[in-house]
N, C-alpha and C positions, 0 to 999 in steps of 0.2 A: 440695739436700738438706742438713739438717744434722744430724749425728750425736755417740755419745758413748758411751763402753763404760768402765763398770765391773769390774773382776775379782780376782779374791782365786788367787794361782798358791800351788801347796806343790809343791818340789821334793822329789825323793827319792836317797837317795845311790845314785849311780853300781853300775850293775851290768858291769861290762866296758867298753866302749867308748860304752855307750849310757846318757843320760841320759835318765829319766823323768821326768814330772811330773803333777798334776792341776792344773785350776781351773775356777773355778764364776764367771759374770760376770754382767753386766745388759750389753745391749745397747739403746739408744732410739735413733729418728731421729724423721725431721720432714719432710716433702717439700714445696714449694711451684713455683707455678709450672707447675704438670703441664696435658700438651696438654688433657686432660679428667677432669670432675670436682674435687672439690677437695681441698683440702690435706689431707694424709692424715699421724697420727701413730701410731708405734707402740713399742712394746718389747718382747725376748724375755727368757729367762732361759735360762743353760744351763749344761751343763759342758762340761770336755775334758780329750783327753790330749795333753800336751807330749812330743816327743820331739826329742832332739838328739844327733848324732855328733861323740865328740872330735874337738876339731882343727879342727873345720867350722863355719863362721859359720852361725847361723841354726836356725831351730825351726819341728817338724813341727808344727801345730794338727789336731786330730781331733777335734768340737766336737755336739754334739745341745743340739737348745734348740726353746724352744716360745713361741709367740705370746701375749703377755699379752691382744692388744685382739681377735684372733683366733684364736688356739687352734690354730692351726696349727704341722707340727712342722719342720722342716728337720738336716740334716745336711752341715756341710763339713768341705771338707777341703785345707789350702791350706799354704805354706810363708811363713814368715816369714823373708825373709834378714838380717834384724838382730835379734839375740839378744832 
């Protein structure tokens, strides 16, 4: 597979210990190789909310995005441990 993600982040100032943010990104991949059928390519588009604890490496993603070649929606939600 190969991939490649675009995204535009806007932090926001600090409310207490917690630091928020948005961004809105492009996501494409490319898959090749797959046990069946063929090489399949695609892109989403989405947004998200950044969240991070003073003092603490790393950032919360909370992300919705939708399928350009398919139109479907997805939602993750995952940790980043490098800022």
């Amino acid at each position: 597979m190969l991939g490649a993600s675009l995204g535009l982040r806007r932090w926001f100032a600090p409310a207490g210990p917690i630091r928020s943010g948005v961004e809105g990104f492009l996501d494409v991949g490319r898959t090749f190789r797959r046990l069946a059928g063929p090489a399949v390519a695609d892109a989403d588009v989405g947004v998200g909310l950044r969240l991070s604890l003073a003092g603490t490496p790393g950032v919360f993603h909370l992300n919705a995005a939708r399928g350009l070649r398919d139109g479907r929606h997805a939602v993750s939600l995952l940790w980043n441990p490098a800022p």
